[in-house]
C-alpha positions in Angstrom: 14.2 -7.3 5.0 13.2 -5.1 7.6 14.5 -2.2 9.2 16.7 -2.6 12.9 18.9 -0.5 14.3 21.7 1.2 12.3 24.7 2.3 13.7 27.1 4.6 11.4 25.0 5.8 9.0 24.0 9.8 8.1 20.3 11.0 8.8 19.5 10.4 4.8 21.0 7.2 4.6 18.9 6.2 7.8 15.6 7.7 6.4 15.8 6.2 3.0 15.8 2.8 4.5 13.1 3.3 6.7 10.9 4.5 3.8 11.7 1.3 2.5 11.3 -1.0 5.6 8.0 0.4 5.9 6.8 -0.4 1.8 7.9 -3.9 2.4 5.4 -4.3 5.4 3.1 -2.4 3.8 3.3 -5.1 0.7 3.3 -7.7 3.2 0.3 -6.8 5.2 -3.1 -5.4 3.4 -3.4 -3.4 5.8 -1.7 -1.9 9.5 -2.3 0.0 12.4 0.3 2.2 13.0 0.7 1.0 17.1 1.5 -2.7 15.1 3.9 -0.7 12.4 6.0 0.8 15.2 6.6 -2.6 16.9 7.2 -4.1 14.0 10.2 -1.7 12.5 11.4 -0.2 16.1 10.6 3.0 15.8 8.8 5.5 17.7 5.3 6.3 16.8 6.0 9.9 16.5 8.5 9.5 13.7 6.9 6.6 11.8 3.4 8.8 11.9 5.9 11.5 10.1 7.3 9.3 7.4 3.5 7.6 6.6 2.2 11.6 6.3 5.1 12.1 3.9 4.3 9.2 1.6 0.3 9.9 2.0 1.3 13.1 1.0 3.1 12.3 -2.3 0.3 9.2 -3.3 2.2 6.3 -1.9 -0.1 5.9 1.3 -4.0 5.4 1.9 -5.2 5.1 5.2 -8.5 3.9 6.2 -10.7 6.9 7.3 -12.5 4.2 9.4 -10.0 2.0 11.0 -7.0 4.4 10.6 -5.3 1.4 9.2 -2.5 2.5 6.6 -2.0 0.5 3.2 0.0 0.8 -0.3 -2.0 2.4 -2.9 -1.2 1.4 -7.2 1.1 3.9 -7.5 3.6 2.1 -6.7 2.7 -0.7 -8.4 2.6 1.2 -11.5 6.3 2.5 -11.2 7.7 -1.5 -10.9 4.8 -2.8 -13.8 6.8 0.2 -15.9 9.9 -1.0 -14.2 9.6 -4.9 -14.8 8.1 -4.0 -18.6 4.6 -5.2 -17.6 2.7 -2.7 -18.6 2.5 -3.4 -22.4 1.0 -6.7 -21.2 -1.5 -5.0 -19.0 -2.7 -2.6 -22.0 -3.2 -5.2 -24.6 -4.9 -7.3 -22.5 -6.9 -5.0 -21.0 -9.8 -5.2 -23.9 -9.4 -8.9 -24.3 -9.7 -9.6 -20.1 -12.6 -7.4 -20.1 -14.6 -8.9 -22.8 -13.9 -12.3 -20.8 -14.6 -11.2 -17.5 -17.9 -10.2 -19.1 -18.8 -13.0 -21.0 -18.3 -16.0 -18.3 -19.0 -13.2 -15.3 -16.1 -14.3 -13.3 -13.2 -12.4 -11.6 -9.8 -12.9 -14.3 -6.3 -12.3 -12.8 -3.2 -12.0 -14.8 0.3 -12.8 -13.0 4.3 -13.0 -13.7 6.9 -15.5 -12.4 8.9 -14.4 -9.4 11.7 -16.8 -9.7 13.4 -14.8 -6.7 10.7 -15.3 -4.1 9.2 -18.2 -6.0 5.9 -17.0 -5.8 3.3 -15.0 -8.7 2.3 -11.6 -8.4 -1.0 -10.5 -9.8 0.0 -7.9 -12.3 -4.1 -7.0 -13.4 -7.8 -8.1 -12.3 -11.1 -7.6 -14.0 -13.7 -8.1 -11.1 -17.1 -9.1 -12.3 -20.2 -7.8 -10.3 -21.7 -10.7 -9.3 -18.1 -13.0 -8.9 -16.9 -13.9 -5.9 -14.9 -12.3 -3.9 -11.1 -13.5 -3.6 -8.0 -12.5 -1.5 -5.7 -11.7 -4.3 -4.6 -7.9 -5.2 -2.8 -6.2 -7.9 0.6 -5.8 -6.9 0.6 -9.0 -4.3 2.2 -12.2 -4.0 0.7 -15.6 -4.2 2.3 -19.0 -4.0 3.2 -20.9 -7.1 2.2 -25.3 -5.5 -1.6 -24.4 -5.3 -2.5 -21.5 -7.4 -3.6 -22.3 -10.8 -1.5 -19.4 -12.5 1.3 -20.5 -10.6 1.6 -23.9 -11.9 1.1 -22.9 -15.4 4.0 -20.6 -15.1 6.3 -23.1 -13.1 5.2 -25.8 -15.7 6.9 -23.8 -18.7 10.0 -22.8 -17.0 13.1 -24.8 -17.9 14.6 -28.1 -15.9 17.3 -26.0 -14.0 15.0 -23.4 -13.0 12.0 -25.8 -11.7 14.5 -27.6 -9.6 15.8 -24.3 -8.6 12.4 -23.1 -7.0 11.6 -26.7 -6.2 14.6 -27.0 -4.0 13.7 -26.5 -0.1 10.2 -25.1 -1.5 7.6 -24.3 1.3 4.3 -26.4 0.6 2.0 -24.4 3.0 -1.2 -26.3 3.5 -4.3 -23.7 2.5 -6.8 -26.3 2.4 -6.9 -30.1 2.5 -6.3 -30.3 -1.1 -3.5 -28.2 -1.3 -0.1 -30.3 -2.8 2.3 -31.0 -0.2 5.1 -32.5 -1.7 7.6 -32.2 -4.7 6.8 -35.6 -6.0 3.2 -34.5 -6.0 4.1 -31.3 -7.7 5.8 -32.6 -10.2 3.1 -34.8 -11.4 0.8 -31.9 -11.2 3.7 -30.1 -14.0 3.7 -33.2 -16.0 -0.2 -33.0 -16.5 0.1 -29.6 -16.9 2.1 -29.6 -19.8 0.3 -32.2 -21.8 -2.9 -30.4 -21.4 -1.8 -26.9 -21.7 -3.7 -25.6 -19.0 -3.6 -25.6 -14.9 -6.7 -25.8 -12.7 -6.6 -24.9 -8.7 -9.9 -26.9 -7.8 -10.0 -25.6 -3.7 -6.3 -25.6 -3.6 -5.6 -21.8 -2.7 -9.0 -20.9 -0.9 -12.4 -23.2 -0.1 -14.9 -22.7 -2.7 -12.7 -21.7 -5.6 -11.9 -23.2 -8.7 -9.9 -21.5 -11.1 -8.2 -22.7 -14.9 -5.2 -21.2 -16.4 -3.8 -20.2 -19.5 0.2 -19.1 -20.5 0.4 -15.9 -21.9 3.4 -15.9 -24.9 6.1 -13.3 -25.5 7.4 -12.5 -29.7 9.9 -14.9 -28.4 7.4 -17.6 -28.1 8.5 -17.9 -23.9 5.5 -17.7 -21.7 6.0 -14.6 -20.1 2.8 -14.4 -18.1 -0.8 -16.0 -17.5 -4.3 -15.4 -16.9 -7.1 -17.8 -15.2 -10.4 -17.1 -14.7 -12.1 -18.1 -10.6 -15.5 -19.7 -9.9 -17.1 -20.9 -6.8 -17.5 -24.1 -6.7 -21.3 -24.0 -7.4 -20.9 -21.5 -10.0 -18.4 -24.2 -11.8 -20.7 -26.7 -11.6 -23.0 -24.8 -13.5 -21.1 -24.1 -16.6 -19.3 -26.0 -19.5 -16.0 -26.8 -18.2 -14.6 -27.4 -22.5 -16.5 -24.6 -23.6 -15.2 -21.7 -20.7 -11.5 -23.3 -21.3 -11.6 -22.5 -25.3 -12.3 -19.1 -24.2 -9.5 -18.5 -21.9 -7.2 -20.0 -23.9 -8.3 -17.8 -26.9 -7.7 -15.2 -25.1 -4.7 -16.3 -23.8 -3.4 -16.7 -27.5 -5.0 -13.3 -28.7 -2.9 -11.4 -26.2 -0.3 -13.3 -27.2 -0.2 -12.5 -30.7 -0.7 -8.9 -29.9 2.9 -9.0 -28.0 4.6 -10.5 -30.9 3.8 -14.5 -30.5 3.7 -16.4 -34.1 2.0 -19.9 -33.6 3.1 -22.2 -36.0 
């Protein structure tokens, strides 16, 4: 929600929202010139060049030294991973992500459930030199119909809460294989859970393939997963069965560190 006009509000009231309205474009956009800012929030250029100095000023800000643009840095990320009790997940996997970023030399994301905005966001990425290079960012949103850490976290939830997120869901068409319907969807889910594992073959962006893996919690509830991204080419390459054994070991060797007990 962004900021408008307030009538009847105190100075500090006032200023506290804006500092707000301008984190959630900030978190919407990767990055912003201010003159596009301003229009956005209604507010003079003077004063919003004030409040984006402030929050440069105390790490929450970086701008561009090239293009002036302004964008969120991690810290803030860091305070809602501490927040939302994700950053136990993030250190335990950290060795284990690294190790398989390395050894199929691919970019790996971990990602949460967002029931609310019924969407992921990307919690950690291991970037490998020579992967490709994706849109996704720690700290963004990504939507659950055609990302491959999506599904697998839709496809574990419970009946009431897929129908909940299903319910007047946006399929947004990325690409021409992108699903576009809830009957379509939940076939994908069906498949999903049989096979334990989601893939996003060119779904999200051209070129990519990805395959994901749920991440358990000591409760045994999926809590999380990870996926590993190829180009297409570079898929076509490797052995699908032998790259999927290690993502789900992985997968279950973070889980057991956060309590998980497999039966």
């Amino acid at each position: 929600m962004y900021y408008k006009k307030m009538d009847n509000k105190n100075n500090n009231v006032a200023s506290v929202e804006k500092v707000f309205a301008i984190i959630e474009i900030l978190a919407d956009k990767r990055e912003i010139a201010l003159v596009d800012l301003s229009k956005k929030l209604f507010m003079s250029k003077s004063t919003l060049f004030r409040f984006l100095q402030t929050m440069k000023d105390l790490g929450y800000v970086n701008q561009d030294k090239a293009t002036e643009k302004y964008s969120l840095n991690t810290k803030l990320y860091g305070i809602s991973s501490n927040a939302l009790g994700t950053s136990d997940i993030t250190k335990i996997a950290n060795r284990y992500v690294h190790n398989l970023s390395r050894d199929l030399k691919e970019t790996v994301h971990i990602a949460l459930l967002d029931v609310e905005s019924k969407q992921i966001i990307y919690i950690y990425k291991e970037n490998f030199n020579y992967s490709l290079t994706m849109m996704s960012q720690v700290g963004k949103k990504a939507p659950l119909h055609c990302t491959g850490l999506g599904k697998i976290l839709l496809s574990y939830c419970d009946e009431e809460t897929v129908s909940k997120i299903l319910k007047d869901y946006n399929y947004e068409l990325f690409t021409a294989h992108t699903i576009k319907n809830e009957a379509m969807m939940r076939e994908e889910l069906d498949r999903i859970k049989n096979q334990g594992y989601a893939e996003d073959i060119n779904e999200h962006e051209e070129n990519v393939h990805c395959i994901a893996a749920p991440i358990f919690d000591q409760f045994n509830n999926v809590v999380a997963a990870i996926s590993v991204s190829w180009s297409e080419y570079r898929f076509g390459l490797m052995k699908k069965e032998e790259s999927l054994e290690k993502i789900l070991n992985c997968a279950i060797q973070i889980s057991k560190d956060l309590g998980y007990y497999s039966k």
